[in-house]
One Martini backbone bead per residue (centre of mass of N, CA, C, O) as a GRO file, in nm:
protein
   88
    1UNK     BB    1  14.543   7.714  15.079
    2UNK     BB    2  14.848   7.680  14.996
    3UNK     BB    3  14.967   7.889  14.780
    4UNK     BB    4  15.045   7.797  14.520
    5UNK     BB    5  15.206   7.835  14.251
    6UNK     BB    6  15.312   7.712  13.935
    7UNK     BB    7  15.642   7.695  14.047
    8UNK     BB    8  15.542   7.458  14.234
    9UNK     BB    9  15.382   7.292  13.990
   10UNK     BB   10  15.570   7.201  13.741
   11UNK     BB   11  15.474   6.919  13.679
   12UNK     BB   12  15.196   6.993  13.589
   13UNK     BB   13  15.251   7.178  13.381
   14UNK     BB   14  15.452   7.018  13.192
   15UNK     BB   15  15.207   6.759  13.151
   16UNK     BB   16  14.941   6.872  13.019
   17UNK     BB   17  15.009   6.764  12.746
   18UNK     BB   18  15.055   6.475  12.758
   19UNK     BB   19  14.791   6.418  12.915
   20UNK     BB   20  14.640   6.494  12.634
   21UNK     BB   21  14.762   6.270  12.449
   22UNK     BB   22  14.721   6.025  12.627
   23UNK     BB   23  14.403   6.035  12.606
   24UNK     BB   24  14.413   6.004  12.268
   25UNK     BB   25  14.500   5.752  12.287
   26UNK     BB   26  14.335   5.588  12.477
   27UNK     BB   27  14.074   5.654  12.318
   28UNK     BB   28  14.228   5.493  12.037
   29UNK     BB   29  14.256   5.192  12.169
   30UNK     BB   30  13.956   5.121  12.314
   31UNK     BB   31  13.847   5.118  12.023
   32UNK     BB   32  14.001   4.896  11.927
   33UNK     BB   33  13.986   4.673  12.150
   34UNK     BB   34  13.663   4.723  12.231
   35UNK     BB   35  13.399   4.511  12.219
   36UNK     BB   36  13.277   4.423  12.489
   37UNK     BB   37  13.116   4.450  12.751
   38UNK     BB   38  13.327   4.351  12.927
   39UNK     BB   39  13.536   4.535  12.855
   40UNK     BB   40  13.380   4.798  12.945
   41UNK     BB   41  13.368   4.729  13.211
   42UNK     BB   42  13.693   4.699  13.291
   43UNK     BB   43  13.733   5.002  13.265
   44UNK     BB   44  13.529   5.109  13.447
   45UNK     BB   45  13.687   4.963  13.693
   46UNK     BB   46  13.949   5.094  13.652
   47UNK     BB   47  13.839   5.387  13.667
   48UNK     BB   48  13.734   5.333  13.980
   49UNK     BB   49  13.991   5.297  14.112
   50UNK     BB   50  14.133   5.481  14.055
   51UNK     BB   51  14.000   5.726  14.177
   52UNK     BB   52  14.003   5.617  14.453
   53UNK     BB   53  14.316   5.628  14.473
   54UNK     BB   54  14.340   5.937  14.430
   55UNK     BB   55  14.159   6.025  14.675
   56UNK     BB   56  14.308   5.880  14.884
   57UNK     BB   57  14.523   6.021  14.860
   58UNK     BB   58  14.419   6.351  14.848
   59UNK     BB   59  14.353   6.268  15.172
   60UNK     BB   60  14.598   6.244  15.284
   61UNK     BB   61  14.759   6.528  15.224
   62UNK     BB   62  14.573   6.660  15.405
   63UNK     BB   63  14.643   6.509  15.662
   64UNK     BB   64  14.915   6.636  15.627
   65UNK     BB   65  14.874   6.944  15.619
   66UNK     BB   66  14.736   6.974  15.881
   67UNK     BB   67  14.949   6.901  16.056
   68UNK     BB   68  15.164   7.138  15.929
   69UNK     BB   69  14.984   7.369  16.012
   70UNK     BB   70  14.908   7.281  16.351
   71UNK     BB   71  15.215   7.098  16.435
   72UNK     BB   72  15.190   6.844  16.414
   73UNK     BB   73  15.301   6.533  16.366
   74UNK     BB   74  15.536   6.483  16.098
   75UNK     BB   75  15.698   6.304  15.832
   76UNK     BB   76  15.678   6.625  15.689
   77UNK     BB   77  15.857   6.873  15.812
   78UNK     BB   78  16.028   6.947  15.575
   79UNK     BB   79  15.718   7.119  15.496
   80UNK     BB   80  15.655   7.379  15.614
   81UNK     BB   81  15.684   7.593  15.518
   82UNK     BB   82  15.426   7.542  15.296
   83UNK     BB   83  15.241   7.688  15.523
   84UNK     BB   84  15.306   7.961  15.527
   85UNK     BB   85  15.271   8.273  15.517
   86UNK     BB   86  15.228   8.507  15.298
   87UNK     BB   87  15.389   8.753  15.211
   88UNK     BB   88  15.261   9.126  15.215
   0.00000   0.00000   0.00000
């Protein structure tokens, strides 16, 4: 809904491959690290947590960009283009 092409959003199409090996490293850690079920709890929560905070972030972003859609006073109005409709 934001219109954003690729070139907006350089940072995570540069990170993709970066996150890809990072995950590859992550689960060849865990997998050494990683003997009791106490361990893989650990793991567990901590990726549920993560998750957690994630959405509450993307939960945030969603309310500060409607706010800058409808006109809303936002902290972030110096973003108000990226809300504009894409030129026909």
């Amino acid at each position: 809904k934001m219109k954003l092409a690729q070139r907006d959003m350089t940072f995570f199409f540069a990170h993709a491959s970066v996150d890809e090996k990072h995950a590859g490293d992550v689960r060849r850690v865990l997998g050494e690290v990683c003997s009791t079920p106490d361990d893989w709890a650990a793991v567990r929560r901590t990726a549920e947590m993560t998750l957690r905070l994630t959405a509450q972030m993307l939960e945030q972003i969603d309310v500060e960009y409607r706010k800058l859609r409808d006109g809303a006073p936002s902290s972030y109005e110096a973003l108000q283009h990226l809300t504009a409709p894409a030129p026909k």
